[in-house]
N, C-alpha and C positions, 0 to 999 in steps of 0.2 A: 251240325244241328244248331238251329240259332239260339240265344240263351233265351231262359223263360220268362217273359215279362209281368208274369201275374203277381200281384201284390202280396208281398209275402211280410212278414210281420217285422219289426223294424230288428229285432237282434239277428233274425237270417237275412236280412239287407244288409247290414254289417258285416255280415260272414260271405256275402255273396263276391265273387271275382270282379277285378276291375274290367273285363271284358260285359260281363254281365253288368253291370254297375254303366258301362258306357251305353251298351245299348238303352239300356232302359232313362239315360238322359237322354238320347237323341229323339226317344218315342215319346220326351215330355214331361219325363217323372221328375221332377225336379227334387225328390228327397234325395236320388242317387248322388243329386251333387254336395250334398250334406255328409255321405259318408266319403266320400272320394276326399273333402274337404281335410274332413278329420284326420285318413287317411296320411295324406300327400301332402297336409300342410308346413309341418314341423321340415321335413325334407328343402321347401321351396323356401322356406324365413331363412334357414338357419345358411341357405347356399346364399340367398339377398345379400344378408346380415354380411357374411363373409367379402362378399362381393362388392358393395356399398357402402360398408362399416357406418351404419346410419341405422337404428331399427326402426323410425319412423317411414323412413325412405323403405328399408325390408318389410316393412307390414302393407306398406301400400304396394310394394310391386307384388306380394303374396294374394294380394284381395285384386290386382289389375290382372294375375296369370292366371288365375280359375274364374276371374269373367270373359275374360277372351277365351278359356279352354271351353265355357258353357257356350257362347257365342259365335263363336267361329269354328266351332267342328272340324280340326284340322288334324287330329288325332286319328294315323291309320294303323288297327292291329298287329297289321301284315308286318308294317317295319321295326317293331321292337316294342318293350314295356312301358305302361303310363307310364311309371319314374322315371325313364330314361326321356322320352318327351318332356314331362314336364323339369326336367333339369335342364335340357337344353333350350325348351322355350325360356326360362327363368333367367338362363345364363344367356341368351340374346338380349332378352327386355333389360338386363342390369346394365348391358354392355353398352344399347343405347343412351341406358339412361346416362349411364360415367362420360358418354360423348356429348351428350345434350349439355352435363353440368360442366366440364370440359370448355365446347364452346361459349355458353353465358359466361362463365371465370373470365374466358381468355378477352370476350369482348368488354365486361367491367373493368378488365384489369385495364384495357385500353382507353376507356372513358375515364379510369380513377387515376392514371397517366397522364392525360390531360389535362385534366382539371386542376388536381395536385401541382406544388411547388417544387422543385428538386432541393434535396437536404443541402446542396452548397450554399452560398451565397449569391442572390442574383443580381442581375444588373440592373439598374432601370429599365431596360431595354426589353430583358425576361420577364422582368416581374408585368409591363406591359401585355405582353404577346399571352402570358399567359392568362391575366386577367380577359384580355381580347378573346381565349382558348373556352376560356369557363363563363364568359357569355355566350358564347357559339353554342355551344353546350346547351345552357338553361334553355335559349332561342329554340333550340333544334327540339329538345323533350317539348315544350309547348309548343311544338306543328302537331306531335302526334295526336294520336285518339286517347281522348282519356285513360280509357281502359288500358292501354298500351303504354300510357304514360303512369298511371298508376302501379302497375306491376313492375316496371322497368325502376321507378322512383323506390319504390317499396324492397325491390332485390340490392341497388345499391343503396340506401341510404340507410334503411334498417337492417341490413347483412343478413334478410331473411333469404333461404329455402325456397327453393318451387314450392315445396310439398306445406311449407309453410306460410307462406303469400296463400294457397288453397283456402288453408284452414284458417286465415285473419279473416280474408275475401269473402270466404261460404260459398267457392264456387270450384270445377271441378278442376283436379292435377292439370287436365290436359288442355284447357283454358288457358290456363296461365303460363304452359308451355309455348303454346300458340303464341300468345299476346307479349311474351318477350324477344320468343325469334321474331314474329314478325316486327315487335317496335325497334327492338335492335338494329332490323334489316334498313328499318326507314330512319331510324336515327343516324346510321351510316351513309346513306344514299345523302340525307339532309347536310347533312356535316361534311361529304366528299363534294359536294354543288358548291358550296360554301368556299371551298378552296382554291 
């Protein structure tokens, strides 16, 4: 029997099943995802939080996994409980995300490689190449897009966060995801033509 979707008053919407609670978002009711929220939210920060050790970074993957959970409807009864879903959707998106910040680290650490002096003493010869290294460099961020160049400047020189470039910016996480992999990409390609 399918669950009852008639508008029942907000404390029996709170009491109602996450099965009922699901139908009745995919039918449009958008307060069921208020309770599902309230629900299910404490579970998805506190896995973030664990998973990220960041709670800025755990509140926004908690507010980006019950907009993709409203939004993509990927949620089927059949194979097990909302929590069990929304733990493993939570625990994929974290996983990305530890890969995403993973890759950016690994390629700053390679431009701040560059750029940087080594702690020994250099030769003339270093101290050159290297100077020649950290104009290549500044050259290479002014091909890009601004935008591209701005987020990419903004992550190394102020040791800001994706999630923090976001909120300087006023513009979304996943913007800024985009416009580093992608300046990165082209700041590499620039820099490998170069050699």
């Amino acid at each position: 029997m399918p669950p009852d979707l008639s508008m029942p008053d907000p404390a029996n919407l709170r009491q109602a099943a996450d099965q009922t609670l699901v139908a009745r978002l995919r039918a449009g009711q958008t307060d069921a995802l208020g309770v599902l929220y309230d629900r299910y939210a404490r579970l998805v920060y506190s896995l973030a939080l664990r998973m990220l050790s960041n709670a800025e970074e755990a509140e926004d993957l908690t507010q980006e996994v019950f907009l993709a959970f409203w939004q993509r409807d990927k949620y089927d009864s059949e194979r097990g409980s909302l929590s069990s879903f929304l733990v493993t959707f939570t625990r994929s998106r974290a996983l990305d995300r530890l890969r995403n910040r993973s890759v950016r680290y690994r390629a700053l650490e390679r431009l701040q490689g560059l750029a940087q002096p080594s702690p020994r003493a250099e030769t003339p010869l270093e101290k050159a190449s290297l100077e020649e290294r950290s104009q290549q460099i500044r050259e290479a961020l002014s091909q890009l897009p601004a935008s591209e160049q701005q987020v990419l400047e903004i992550a190394y020189f102020e040791d800001l966060s994706q999630s923090q470039i976001a909120q300087k910016l006023n513009i979304p996480l996943g913007t800024v995801k985009t416009r580093c992999r992608q300046g990165l990409l082209r700041l590499r390609q620039i820099l490998d033509d170069h050699r």
